[in-house]
C-alpha positions as CSV (number, residue, x, y, z in Angstrom):
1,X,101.9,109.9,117.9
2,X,104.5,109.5,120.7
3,X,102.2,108.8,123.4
4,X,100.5,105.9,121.4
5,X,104.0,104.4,120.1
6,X,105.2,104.4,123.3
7,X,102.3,102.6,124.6
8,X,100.2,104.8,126.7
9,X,97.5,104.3,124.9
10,X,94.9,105.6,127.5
11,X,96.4,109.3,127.0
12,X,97.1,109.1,123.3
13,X,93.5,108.0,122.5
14,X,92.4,111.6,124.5
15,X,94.8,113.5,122.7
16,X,93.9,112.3,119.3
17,X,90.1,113.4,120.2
18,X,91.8,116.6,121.1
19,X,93.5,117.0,117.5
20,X,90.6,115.9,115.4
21,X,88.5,118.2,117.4
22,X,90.5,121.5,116.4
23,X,90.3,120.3,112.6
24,X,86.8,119.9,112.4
25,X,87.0,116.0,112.4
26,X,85.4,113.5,114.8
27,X,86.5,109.8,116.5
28,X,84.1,107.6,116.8
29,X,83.1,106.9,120.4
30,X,81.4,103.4,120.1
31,X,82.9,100.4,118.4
32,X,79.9,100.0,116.0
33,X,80.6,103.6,115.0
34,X,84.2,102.7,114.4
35,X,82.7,100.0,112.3
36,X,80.1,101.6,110.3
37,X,82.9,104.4,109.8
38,X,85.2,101.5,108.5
39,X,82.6,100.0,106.3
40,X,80.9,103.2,104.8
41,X,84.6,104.4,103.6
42,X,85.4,101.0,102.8
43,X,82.5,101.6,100.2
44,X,83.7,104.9,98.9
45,X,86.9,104.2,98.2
46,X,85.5,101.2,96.0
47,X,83.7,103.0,94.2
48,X,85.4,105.8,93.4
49,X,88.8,104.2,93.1
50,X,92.3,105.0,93.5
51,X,93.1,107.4,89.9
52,X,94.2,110.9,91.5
53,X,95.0,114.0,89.5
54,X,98.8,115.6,90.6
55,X,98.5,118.8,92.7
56,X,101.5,120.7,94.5
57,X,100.4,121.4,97.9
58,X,101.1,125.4,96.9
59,X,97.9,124.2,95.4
60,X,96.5,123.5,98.3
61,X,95.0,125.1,101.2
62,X,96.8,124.6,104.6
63,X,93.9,123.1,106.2
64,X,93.2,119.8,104.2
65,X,96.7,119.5,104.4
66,X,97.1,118.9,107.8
67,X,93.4,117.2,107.2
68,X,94.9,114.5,105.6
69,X,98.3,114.5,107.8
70,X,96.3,113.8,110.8
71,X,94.3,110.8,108.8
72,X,97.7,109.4,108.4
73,X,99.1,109.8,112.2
74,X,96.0,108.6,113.7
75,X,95.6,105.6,111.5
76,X,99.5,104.7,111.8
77,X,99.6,105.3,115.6
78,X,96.5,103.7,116.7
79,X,96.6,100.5,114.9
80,X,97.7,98.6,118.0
81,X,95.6,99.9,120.6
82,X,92.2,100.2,118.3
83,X,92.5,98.8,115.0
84,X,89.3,99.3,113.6
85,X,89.0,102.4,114.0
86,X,92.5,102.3,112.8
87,X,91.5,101.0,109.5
88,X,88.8,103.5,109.3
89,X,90.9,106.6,109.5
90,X,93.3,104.8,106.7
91,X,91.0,104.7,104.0
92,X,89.5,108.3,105.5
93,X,93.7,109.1,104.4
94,X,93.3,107.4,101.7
95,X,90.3,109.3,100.3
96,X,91.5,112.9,101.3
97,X,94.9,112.3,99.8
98,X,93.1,110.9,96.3
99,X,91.4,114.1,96.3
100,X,94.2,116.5,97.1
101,X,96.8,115.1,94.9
102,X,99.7,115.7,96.3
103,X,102.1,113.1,95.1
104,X,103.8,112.6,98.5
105,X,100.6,112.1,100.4
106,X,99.3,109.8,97.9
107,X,102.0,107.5,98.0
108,X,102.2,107.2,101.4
109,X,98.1,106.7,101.3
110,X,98.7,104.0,98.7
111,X,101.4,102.3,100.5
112,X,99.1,101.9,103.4
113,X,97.0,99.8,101.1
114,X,99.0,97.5,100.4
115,X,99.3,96.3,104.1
116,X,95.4,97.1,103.8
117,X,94.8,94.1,101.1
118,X,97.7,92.2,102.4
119,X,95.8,91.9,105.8
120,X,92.8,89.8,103.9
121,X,95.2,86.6,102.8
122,X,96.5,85.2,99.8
123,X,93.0,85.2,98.0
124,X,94.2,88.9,97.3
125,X,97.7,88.8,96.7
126,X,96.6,89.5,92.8
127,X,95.5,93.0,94.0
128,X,98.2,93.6,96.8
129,X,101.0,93.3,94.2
130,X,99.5,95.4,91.6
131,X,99.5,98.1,94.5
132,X,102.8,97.5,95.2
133,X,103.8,97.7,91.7
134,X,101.8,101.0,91.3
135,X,103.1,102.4,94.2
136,X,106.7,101.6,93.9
137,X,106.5,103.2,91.0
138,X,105.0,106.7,92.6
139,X,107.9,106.3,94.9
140,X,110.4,105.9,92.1
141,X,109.1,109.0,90.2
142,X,108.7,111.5,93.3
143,X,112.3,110.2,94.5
144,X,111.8,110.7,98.1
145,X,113.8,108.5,100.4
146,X,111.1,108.2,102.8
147,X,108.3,107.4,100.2
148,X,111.3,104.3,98.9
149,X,111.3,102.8,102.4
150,X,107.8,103.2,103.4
151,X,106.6,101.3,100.3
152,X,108.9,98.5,101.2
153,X,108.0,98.5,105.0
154,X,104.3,98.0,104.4
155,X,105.3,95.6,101.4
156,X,107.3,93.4,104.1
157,X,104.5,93.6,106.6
158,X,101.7,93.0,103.5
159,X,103.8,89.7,102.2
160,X,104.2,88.8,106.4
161,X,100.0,88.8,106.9
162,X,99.5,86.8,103.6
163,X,101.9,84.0,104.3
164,X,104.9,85.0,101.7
165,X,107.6,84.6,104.4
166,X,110.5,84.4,102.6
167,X,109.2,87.4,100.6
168,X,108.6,89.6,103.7
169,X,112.3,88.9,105.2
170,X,113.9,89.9,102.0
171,X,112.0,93.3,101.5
172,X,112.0,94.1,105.3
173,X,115.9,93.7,104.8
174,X,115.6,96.5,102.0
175,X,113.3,98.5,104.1
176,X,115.5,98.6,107.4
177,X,118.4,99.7,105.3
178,X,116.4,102.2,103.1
179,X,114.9,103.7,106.8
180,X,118.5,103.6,108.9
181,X,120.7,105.0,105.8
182,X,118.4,107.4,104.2
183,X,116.0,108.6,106.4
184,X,115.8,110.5,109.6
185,X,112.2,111.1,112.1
186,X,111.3,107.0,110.9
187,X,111.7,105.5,114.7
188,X,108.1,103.9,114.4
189,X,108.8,102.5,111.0
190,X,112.5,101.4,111.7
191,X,110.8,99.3,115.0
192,X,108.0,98.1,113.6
193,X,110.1,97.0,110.4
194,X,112.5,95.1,113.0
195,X,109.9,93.4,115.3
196,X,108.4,92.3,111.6
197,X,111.8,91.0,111.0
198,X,111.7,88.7,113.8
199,X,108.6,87.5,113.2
200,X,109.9,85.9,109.7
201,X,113.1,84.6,111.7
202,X,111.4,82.8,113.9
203,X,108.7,81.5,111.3
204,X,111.7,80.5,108.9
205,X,113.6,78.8,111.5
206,X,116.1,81.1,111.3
207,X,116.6,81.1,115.4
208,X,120.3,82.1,115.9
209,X,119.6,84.9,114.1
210,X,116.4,86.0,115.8
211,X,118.2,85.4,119.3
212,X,121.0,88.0,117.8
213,X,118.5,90.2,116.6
214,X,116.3,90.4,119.5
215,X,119.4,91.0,121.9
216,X,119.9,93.9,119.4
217,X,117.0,95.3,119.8
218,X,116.8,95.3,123.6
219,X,119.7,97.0,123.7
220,X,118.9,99.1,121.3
221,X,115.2,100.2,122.8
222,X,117.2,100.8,126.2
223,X,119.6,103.1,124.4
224,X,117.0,105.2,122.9
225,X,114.4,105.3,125.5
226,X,112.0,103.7,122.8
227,X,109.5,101.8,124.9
228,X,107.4,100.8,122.0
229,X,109.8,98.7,120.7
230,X,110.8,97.9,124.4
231,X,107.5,96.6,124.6
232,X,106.7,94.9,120.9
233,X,110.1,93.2,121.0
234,X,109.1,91.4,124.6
235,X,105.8,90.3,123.6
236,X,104.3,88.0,120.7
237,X,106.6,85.7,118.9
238,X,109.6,88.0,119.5
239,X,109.0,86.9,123.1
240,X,110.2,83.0,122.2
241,X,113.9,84.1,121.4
242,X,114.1,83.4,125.2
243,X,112.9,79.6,124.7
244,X,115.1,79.1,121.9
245,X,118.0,79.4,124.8
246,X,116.1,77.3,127.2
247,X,115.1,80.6,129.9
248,X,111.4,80.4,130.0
249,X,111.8,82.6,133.4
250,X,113.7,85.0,131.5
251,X,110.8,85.2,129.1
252,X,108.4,85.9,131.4
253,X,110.4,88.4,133.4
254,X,110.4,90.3,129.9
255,X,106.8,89.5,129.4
256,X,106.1,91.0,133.0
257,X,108.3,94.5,131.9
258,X,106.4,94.9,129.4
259,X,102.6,94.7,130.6
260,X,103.9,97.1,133.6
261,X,105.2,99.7,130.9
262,X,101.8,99.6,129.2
263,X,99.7,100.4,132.5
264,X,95.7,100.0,132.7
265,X,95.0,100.7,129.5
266,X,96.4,97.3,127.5
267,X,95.4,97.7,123.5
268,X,93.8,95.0,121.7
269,X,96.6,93.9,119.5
270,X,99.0,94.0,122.3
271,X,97.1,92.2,124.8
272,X,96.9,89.2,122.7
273,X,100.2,89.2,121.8
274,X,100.9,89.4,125.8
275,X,98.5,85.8,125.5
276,X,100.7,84.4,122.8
277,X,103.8,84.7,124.7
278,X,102.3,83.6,127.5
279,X,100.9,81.0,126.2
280,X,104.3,79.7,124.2
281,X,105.8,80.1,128.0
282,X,103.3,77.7,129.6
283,X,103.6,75.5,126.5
284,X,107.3,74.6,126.8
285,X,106.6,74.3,130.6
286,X,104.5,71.3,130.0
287,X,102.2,73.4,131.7
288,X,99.1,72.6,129.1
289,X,96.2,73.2,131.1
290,X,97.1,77.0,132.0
291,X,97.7,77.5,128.4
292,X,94.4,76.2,126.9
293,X,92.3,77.6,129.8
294,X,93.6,81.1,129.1
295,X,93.4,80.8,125.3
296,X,89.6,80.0,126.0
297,X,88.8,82.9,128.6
298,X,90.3,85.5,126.3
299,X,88.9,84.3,123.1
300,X,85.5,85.9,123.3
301,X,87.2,89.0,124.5
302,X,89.5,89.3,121.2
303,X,86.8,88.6,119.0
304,X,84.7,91.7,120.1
305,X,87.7,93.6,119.8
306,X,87.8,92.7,116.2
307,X,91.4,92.0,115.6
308,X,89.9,88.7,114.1
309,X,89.6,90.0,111.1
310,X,93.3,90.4,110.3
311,X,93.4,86.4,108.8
312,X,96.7,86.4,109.8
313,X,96.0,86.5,113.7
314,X,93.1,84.8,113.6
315,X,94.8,81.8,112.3
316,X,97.8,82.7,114.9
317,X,95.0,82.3,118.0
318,X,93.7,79.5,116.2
319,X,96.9,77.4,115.6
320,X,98.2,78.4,119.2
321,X,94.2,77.4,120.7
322,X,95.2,74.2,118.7
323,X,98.1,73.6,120.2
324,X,97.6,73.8,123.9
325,X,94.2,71.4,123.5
326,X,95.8,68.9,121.9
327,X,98.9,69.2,124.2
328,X,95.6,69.1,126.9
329,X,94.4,65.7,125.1
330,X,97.4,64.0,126.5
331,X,96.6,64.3,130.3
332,X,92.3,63.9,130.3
333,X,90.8,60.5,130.6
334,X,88.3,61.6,127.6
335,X,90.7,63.4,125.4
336,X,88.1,63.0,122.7
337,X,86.5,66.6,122.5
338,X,89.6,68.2,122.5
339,X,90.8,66.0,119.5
340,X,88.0,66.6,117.5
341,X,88.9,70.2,118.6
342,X,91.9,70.5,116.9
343,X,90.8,68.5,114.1
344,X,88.5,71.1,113.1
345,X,90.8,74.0,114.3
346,X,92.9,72.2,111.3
347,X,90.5,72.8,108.8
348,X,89.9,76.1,109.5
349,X,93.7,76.4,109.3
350,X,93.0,75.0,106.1
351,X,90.6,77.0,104.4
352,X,93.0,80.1,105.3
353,X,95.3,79.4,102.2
354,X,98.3,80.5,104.2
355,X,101.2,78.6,103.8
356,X,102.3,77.8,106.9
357,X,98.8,77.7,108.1
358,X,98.1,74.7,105.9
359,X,100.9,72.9,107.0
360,X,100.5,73.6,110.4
361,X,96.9,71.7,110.0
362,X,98.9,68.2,108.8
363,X,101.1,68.5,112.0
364,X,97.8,69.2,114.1
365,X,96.3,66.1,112.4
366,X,99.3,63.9,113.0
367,X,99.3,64.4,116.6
368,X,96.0,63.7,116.8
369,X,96.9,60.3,115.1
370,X,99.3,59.9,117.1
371,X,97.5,60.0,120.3
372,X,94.9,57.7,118.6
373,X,97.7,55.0,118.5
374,X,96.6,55.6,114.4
375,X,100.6,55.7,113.4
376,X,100.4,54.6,109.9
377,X,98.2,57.9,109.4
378,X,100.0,59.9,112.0
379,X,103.5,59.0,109.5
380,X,101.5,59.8,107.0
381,X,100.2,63.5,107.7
382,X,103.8,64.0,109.3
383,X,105.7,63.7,106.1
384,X,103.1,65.4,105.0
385,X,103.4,68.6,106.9
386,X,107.7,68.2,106.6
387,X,107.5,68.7,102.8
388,X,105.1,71.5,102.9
389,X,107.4,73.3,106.1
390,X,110.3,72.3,103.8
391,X,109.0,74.0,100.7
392,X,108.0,77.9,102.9
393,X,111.5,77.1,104.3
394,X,110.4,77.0,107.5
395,X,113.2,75.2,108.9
396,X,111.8,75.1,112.8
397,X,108.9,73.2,112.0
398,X,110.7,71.0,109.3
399,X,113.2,69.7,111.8
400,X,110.4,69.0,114.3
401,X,108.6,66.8,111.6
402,X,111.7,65.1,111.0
403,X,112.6,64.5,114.9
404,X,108.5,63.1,115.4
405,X,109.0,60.8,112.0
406,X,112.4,59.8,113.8
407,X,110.3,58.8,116.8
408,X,108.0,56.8,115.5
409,X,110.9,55.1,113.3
410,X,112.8,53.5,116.0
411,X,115.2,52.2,113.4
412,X,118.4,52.8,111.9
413,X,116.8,55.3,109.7
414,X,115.1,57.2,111.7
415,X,117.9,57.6,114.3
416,X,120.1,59.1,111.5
417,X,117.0,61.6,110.8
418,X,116.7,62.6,114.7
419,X,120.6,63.1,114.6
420,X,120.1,65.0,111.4
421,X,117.3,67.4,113.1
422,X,119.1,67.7,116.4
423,X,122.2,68.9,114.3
424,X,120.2,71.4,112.9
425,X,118.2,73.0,116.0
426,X,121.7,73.1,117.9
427,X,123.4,74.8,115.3
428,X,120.6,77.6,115.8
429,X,121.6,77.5,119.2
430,X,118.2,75.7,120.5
431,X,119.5,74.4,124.1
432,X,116.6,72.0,124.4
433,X,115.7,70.2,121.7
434,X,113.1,68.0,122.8
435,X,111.1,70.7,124.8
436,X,111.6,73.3,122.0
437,X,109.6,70.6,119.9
438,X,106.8,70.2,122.1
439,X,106.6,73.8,121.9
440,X,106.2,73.9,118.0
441,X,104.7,70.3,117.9
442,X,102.8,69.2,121.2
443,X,100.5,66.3,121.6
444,X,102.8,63.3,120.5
445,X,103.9,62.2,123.8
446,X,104.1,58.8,124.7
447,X,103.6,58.1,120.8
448,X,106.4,56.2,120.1
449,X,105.9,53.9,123.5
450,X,102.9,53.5,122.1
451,X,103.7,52.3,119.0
């Protein structure tokens, strides 16, 4: 566990063959194998469900015990550096903790289904909150602090993957609290729980608060000698606290720590959320070319990996792929391919049924618009994408809508609107307002000149 939370993941992969080894278990050696594992217990658990019959472990042997305790440490542990095979020791837990009975066990077997479900998208959230509900209720019964928080943690992250922002902060709040009053040995869940926080921070727009928190947490992993949250904390959209303030060096200094800590051996999940910083970096450069060039090379390389199927970072890649074309568009003589690009990359967005996915896909459209000198329809999608940033709260994105419908307004109205959204992004401590929004918005450049 240590050695894969800490980010070695080369020797953390050769001790967990070590450990399943002396219990008689096995770790699938190809990534088809991890797949067919995945699927095949995917399948069992289906059918045979999740109703359990309550054993004490006195009732028990020993050695199923630790069976299922290793399920749960491999499939917590390993989820960044190989998540399907991740995934496929969770429902293996999931299974041998059903059977066994032991309340504890089960619930924290169930809880890890709810991130499970969330993972798939809103099209499940019917399911993912009726395992919440069941589990909350285990928690409630067996009255163990732990069980409490965990069910809240993998709630927060759950609500997070299936676009329920405002959702996700609120019960990570509970969770952090629950895990840092009540609970001692919960370092992974504490960090994870925290880098999960600033993820909703920077999605709601909340970006004095995520600059605060991130600070906190530097200083905190320093403190501690915790280098998985050293590294988490520098990387993916933790990584932008450092744009909010205008240092893009700075963010790439941290960026640089980071991939140093991790070695040779650089884990699925965390390589492409090394890209996505990266890729924000070169973004709020102006620097549009790097950005869509690497997002292309390493696209083929995440897919085999896999982590595609979480919908939640597929549409991340895809929105941020979005983003540095159509940012792109604006330099080429024939900027048409990498319109039409984006336009479908929109309606993928789309078809997602996240929230800020789908609005996301009206700002993409706009700038497309935009660029097309189209400004009737470019207004059009732009108020478009405000109201539905507005009603996820996703302040950010709202005030960048409203500072692009400013620019293409260049009248008394709209100057009151920029001042309006420049207010805002200050106030959350955003030192440069107008690169900060080609960050979150690129591609409408030169619009209003146009116009």
């Amino acid at each position: 566990e240590q050695l894969l939370r800490s980010g070695r993941f080369g020797e953390g992969i050769d001790a967990v063959r070590e450990v399943l080894t002396s219990v008689g278990m096995r770790f699938p050696e190809t990534p088809l194998g991890a797949l067919l594992t995945l699927l095949w217990n995917m399948i069992v658990v289906r059918l045979r469900g999740r109703g359990w019959v309550a054993r004490d472990s006195s009732q028990l042997s020993q050695e199923e015990l630790r069976r299922i305790d290793v399920c749960w440490s491999v499939s917590a542990t390993l989820v960044i550096a190989d998540p399907i095979r991740a995934m496929a020791f969770q429902k293996q837990h999931v299974l041998r903790a059903l059977a066994a009975g032991e309340p504890y066990r089960v619930c924290l077997a169930l809880a890890t289904e709810i991130v499970a479900s969330g993972r798939r998208g809103p099209r499940h959230r019917r399911a993912t909150d009726a395992l919440y509900d069941a589990t909350t209720k285990l928690a409630a019964r067996i009255d163990n602090p732990h069980a409490r928080a965990f069910v809240l943690f993998t709630t927060g992250m759950a609500r997070f993957l299936d676009g329920r922002t405002r959702s996700a902060r609120e019960v990570l709040d509970e969770a952090i609290a629950r895990l840092r009053d009540g609970c001692t040995g919960v370092a992974w869940e504490l960090a994870t729980s925290e880098v999960f926080y600033t993820w909703c921070l920077w999605r709601l727009g909340s970006l004095r608060d995520m600059v605060a928190r991130v600070s906190l947490l530097m200083q905190e992993s320093a403190e501690r000698g915790d280098l998985g949250l050293g590294i988490n904390v520098r990387v993916g959209l933790s990584n932008a606290a450092w744009l909010v303030v205008d240092d893009p060096d700075r963010a790439l200094a941290e960026l640089t720590v980071a991939v140093t800590r991790l070695g040779g051996h650089v884990a699925p999940l965390v390589a492409y959320y090394e890209v996505m910083a990266r890729v924000n970096v070169e973004l709020y450069r102006g620097q549009s070319v790097d950005a869509y060039q690497l997002l292309t090379e390493r696209e083929p390389i995440f897919r085999r990996s896999r982590i595609f199927q979480v919908l939640n970072v597929r549409a991340e890649f895809r929105h941020l792929h979005a983003r540095a074309a159509i940012a792109r568009a604006e330099r080429l003589s024939d900027p048409e391919p990498l319109r039409r690009f984006t336009l479908r990359t929109a309606l993928e967005l789309e078809r997602t049924r996240l929230p800020w996915a789908m609005a996301s896909a009206e700002l993409l459209r706009a700038a497309v618009h935009a660029q097309r000198g189209e400004h009737a329809t470019a207004t059009r999608r732009l108020r478009a994408a405000h109201a539905a940033f507005e009603a996820e709260s996703m302040r950010g994105y709202a005030a960048a809508c409203q500072w692009l419908l400013a620019e293409l307004d260049d009248g008394a109205d709209g100057a009151e609107a920029k001042g309006a959204a420049e207010r805002y992004l200050r106030e959350q401590q955003v030192k440069n307002p107008p690169r900060f929004i080609a960050l979150l918005a690129p591609g409408f450049a030169g619009a209003a000149s146009a116009r």
